[in-house]
C-alpha positions as CSV (number, residue, x, y, z in Angstrom):
1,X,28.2,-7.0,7.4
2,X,26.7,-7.1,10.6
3,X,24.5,-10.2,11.8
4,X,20.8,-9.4,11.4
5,X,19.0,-9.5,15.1
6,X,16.0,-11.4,13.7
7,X,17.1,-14.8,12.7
8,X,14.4,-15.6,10.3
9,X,16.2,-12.3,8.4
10,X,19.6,-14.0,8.9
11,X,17.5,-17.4,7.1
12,X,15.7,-15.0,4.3
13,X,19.1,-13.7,3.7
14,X,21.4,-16.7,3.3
15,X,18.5,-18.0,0.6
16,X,19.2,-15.0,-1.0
17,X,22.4,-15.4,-1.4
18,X,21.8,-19.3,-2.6
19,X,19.9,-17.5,-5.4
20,X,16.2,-17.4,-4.1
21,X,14.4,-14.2,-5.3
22,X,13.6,-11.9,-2.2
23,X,9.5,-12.8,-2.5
24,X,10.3,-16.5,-2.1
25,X,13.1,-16.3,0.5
26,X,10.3,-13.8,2.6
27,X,7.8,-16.2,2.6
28,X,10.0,-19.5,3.1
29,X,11.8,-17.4,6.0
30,X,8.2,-15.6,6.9
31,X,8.9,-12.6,6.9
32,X,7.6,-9.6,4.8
33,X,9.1,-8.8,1.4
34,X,9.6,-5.3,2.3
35,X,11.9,-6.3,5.8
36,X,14.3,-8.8,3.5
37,X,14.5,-6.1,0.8
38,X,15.9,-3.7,3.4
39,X,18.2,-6.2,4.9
40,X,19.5,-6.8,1.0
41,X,20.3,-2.9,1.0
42,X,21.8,-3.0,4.1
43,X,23.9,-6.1,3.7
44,X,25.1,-4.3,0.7
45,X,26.6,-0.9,2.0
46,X,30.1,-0.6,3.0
47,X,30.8,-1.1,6.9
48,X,34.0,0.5,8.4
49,X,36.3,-2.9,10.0
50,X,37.5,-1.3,12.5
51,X,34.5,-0.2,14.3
52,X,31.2,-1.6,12.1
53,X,29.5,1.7,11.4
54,X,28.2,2.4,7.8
55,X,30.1,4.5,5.8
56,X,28.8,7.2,4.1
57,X,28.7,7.2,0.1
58,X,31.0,9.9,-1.3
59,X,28.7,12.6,-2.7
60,X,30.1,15.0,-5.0
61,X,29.6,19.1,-5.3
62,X,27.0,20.2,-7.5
63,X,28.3,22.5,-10.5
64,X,25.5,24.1,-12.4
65,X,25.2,23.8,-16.0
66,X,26.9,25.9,-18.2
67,X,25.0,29.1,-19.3
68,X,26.6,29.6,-22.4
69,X,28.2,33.2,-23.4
70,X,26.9,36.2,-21.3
């Protein structure tokens, strides 16, 4: 996971982690709700190791429904 720029995200995450929901670690870090709940998603995608870009999520071809017999 890469290091968040903003420290006070770095501090809202790590009380996260400790078990603090993400309202309470916002405000004891202060920063908005919305910002750590972004950072949560983001800490939680996959990064590539060699090179720390996200990596995509395997999507899968749509099939349409069967139509039953013709």
């Amino acid at each position: 996971m890469p290091r968040p720029r903003n420290p006070n995200i770095a501090k809202a995450l790590r009380l996260v982690r400790e078990g603090f929901g993400i309202r309470a670690a916002a405000e004891a870090a202060g920063v908005p709700p919305s910002t750590v709940s972004r950072a949560v998603q983001e800490a939680a995608r996959p990064v590539c190791p060699c090179c720390g870009q996200v990596i995509a999520s395997l999507r899968t071809a749509s099939v349409p429904p069967d139509t039953g017999p013709a």
